[in-house]
SEKOLDO-12607 format. One line per 10 residues: their letters; for each residue x, y, z of N, C-alpha, C. Coordinates in steps of 0.02 Angstrom, whole numbers, plus 50000, padded with zeros to 5 digits. Example, Ala and Ser with C-alpha at 12.3 -4.5 7.8 and 13.67 -1.06 7.14 Angstrom:
2
AS> 50660,49716,50390,50615,49775,50390,50660,49835,50390 | 50642,49888,50354,50684,49947,50357,50645,50002,50394
% end
This chain:
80
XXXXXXXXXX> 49618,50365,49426,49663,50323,49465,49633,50253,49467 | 49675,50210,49429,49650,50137,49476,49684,50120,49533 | 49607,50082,49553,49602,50066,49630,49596,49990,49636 | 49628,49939,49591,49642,49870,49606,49667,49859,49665 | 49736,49898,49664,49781,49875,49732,49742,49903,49789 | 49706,49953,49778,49677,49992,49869,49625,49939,49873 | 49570,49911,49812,49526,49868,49826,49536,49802,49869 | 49590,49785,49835,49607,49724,49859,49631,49715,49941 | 49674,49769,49961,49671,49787,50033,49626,49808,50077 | 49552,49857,50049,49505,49855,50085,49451,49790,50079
XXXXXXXXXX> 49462,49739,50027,49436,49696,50058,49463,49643,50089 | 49517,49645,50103,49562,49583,50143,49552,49631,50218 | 49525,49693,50247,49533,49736,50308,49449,49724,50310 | 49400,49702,50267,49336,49720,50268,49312,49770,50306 | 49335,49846,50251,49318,49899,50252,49325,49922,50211 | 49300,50005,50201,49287,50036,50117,49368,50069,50125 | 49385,50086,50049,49447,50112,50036,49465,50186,50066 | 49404,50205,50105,49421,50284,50139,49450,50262,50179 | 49424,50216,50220,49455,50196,50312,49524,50172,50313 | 49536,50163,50250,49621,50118,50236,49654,50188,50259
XXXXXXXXXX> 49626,50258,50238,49673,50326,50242,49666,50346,50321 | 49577,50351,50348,49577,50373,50386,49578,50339,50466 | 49580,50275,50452,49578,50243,50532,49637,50218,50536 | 49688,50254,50565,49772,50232,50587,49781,50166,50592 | 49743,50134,50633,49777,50071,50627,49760,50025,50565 | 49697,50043,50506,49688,50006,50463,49746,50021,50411 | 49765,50099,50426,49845,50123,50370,49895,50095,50371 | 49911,50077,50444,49972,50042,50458,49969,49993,50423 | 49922,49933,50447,49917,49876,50424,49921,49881,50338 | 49882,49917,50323,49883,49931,50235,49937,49919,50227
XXXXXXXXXX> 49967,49978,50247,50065,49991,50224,50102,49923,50231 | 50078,49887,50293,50132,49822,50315,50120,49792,50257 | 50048,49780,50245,50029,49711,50197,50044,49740,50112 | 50058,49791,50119,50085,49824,50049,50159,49787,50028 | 50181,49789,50097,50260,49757,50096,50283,49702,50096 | 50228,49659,50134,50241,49579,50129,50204,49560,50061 | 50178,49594,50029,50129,49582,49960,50180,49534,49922 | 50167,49461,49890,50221,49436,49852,50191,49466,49779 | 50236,49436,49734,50216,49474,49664,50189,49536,49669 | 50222,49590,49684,50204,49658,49677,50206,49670,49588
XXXXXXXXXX> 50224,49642,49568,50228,49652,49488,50171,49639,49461 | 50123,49619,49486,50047,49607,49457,49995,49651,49462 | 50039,49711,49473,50010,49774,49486,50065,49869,49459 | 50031,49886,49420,50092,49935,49395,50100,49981,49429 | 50195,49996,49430,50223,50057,49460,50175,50119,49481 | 50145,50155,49427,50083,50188,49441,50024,50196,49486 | 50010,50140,49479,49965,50102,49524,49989,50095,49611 | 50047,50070,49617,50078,50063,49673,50088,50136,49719 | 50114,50172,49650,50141,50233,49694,50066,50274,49713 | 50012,50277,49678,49939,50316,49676,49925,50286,49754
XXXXXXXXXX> 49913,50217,49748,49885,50191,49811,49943,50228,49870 | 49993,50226,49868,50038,50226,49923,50024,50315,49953 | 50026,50362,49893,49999,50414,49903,49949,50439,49942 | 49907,50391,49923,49806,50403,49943,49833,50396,50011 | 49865,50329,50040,49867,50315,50100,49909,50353,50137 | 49962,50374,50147,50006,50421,50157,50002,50498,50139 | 49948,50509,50109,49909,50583,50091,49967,50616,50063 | 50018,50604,50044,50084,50665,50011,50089,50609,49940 | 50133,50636,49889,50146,50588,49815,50203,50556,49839 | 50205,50504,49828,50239,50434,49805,50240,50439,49725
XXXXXXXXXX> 50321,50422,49716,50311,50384,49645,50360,50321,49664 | 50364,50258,49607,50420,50223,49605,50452,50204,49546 | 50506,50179,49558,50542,50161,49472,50568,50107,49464 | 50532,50060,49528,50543,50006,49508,50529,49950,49573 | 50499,49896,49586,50479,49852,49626,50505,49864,49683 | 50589,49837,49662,50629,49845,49733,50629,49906,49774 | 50608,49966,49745,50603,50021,49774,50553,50018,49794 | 50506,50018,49809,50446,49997,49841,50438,49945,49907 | 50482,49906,49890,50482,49856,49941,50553,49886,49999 | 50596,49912,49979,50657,49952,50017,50601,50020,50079
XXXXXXXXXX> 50548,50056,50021,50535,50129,50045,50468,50101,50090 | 50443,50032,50072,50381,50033,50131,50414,49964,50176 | 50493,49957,50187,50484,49918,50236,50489,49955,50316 | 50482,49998,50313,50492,50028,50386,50411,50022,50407 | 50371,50008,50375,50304,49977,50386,50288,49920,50445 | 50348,49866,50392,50340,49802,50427,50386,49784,50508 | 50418,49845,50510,50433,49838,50569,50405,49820,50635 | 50450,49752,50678,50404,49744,50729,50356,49686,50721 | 50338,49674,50637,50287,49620,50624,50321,49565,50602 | 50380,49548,50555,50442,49516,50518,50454,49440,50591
% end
């Protein structure tokens, strides 16, 4: 699995990529900042859905950007 996209979120949370899964409020935030992410395209479908998985512990896939940004905006709720 690459871990660009989880990297890049545990170091913008400065913490390791476990705590993104296991400390609730660092998940949330993951998920939010997954959603406000601009250019999600600089990172592949694959990639997106693996990370989204890890964090949400069940499989994610996607088939395409906008789906991604539709299925994690219930994330950003509350923060917008």
């Amino acid at each position: 699995m690459k871990k660009e996209l989880l990297e890049c979120l545990a170091k913008k949370a400065h913490t390791q990529i476990s705590n993104l899964r296991l400390v609730p409020h660092l998940k949330w935030a993951a998920l939010r900042d997954l959603y406000c992410m601009k250019h999600k395209e600089q990172y592949p479908l694959k990639e997106w859905g693996e990370a989204v998985s890890y964090l949400l512990g069940c499989t994610v896939t996607f088939n395409s950007y906008e789906e991604i940004t539709n299925s994690l905006k219930p994330f950003s709720l509350g923060w917008e």
